[in-house]
C-alpha positions, 0 to 999 in steps of 0.5 A: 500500500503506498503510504499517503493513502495509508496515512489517510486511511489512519487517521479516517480512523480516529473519532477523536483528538484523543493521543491514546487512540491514535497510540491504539490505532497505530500499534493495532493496524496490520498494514503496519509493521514495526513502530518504535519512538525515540526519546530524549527523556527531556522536559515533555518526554513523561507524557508521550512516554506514561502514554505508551506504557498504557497502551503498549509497554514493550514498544522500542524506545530508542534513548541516545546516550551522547556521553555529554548528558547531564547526570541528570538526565541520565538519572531522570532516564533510569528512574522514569522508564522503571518507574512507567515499567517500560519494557524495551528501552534499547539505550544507544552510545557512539562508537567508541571507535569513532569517539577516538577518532574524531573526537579522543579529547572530548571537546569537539563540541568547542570547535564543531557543534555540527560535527559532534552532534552527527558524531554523537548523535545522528550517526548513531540514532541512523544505525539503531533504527537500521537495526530494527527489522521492519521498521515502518512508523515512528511515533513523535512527540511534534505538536501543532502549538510549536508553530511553522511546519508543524502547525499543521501537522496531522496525527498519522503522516506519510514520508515517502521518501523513507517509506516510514509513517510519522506517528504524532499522538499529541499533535493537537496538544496545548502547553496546558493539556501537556502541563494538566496531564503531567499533575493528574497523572503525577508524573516526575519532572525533569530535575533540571526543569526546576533550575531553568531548564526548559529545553535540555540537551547535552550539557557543554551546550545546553544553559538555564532560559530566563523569565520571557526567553524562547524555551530554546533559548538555552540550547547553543547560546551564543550561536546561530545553532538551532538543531541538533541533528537528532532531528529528521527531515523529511524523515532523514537524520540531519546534520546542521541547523534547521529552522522548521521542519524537524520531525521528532 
């Protein structure tokens, strides 16, 4: 089946807004084959996560060890995926092969923010999801309210040139819906949420946002950086800055 007819007939099967359908929709569909999220664990990941933990535990969840997070993120990792008792949490590192190759001192960050985030990032998130057999859907965490090409994001999406659907259950979500679902369900912040935050990535590059600052405007401060490469465009992994159609 080609995929935007897919995508279409996906979402002509949701009745509703609702984020647990469109998980349901996506794991029970037979035209669809493996399906896995990657997840930075950050300031919003408790909500997608504790979602999929009640609709299918054992789901591939890809977290990218970087080797720069903060502790706390690392902890926050641990605590969060034994506490909503996910079952198939694959945590993936660079190549140490690599990592002395390109980057032995571990400061190429200080020189090539780009380089590194392919490094540590791009090139490893590439193989592991080569490794999953089947792959035919990956669930994001993109919403409408994050503005430009997500604005008109829907629930279930066809990239064709990877042959993979973009499965995105929080698409209609508001700031508040994220917040609320946080409180009723009791789920744990990110430690670092509390000192300023609101966007964390690895630590050499990520800092506090002051009161009325974008929520990324701790991340590669100072530069015209804007991505970090985990991203996808038009459903490949990217290497440099980007301003608007990131995917996961």
């Amino acid at each position: 089946m080609q995929l935007d007819p897919l995508a279409r007939k996906l979402n002509a099967r949701l009745t509703s807004c609702s984020a647990e359908q469109a998980l349901r929709v996506a794991v029970d569909a037979p035209e669809l084959g493996s399906i896995a999220l990657v997840s930075s664990f950050g300031t919003e990941a408790a909500v997608l996560l504790h979602l999929l933990a009640l609709t299918k535990p054992d789901l591939p969840v890809v977290f990218l060890d970087t080797g720069k997070h903060f502790t706390e993120t690392l902890v926050y990792q641990q605590e969060l995926s034994e506490r909503l008792n996910l079952r198939n949490v694959r945590i993936i590192s660079p190549a140490p092969k690599a990592l002395k190759s390109s980057d032995p001192k571990g400061r190429l960050h200080e020189q090539d923010s780009d380089a590194c985030c392919a490094l540590r990032k791009t090139d490893p998130l590439e193989q592991a999801l080569a490794a999953i057999p089947n792959l035919s859907a990956l669930i994001t965490g993109r919403k409408r309210f994050q503005g430009g090409a997500r604005s008109k994001i829907e629930v279930f999406e066809a990239d064709t040139k990877t042959g993979v659907i973009k499965v995105n259950p929080l698409a209609h979500w508001s700031p508040h819906d994220l917040r609320d679902y946080m409180e009723e369900n009791r789920l744990p912040k990110h430690p670092l949420l509390a000192k300023g935050y609101l966007s964390i990535g690895c630590a050499p590059c990520t800092s506090p946002v002051a009161a009325g600052e974008d929520p990324r405007a701790g991340r590669w401060r100072g530069s015209q950086k804007a991505e970090c490469g985990i991203h996808f465009i038009n459903g490949r992994a990217v290497r440099g800055p980007i301003n608007q159609e990131v995917t996961l």
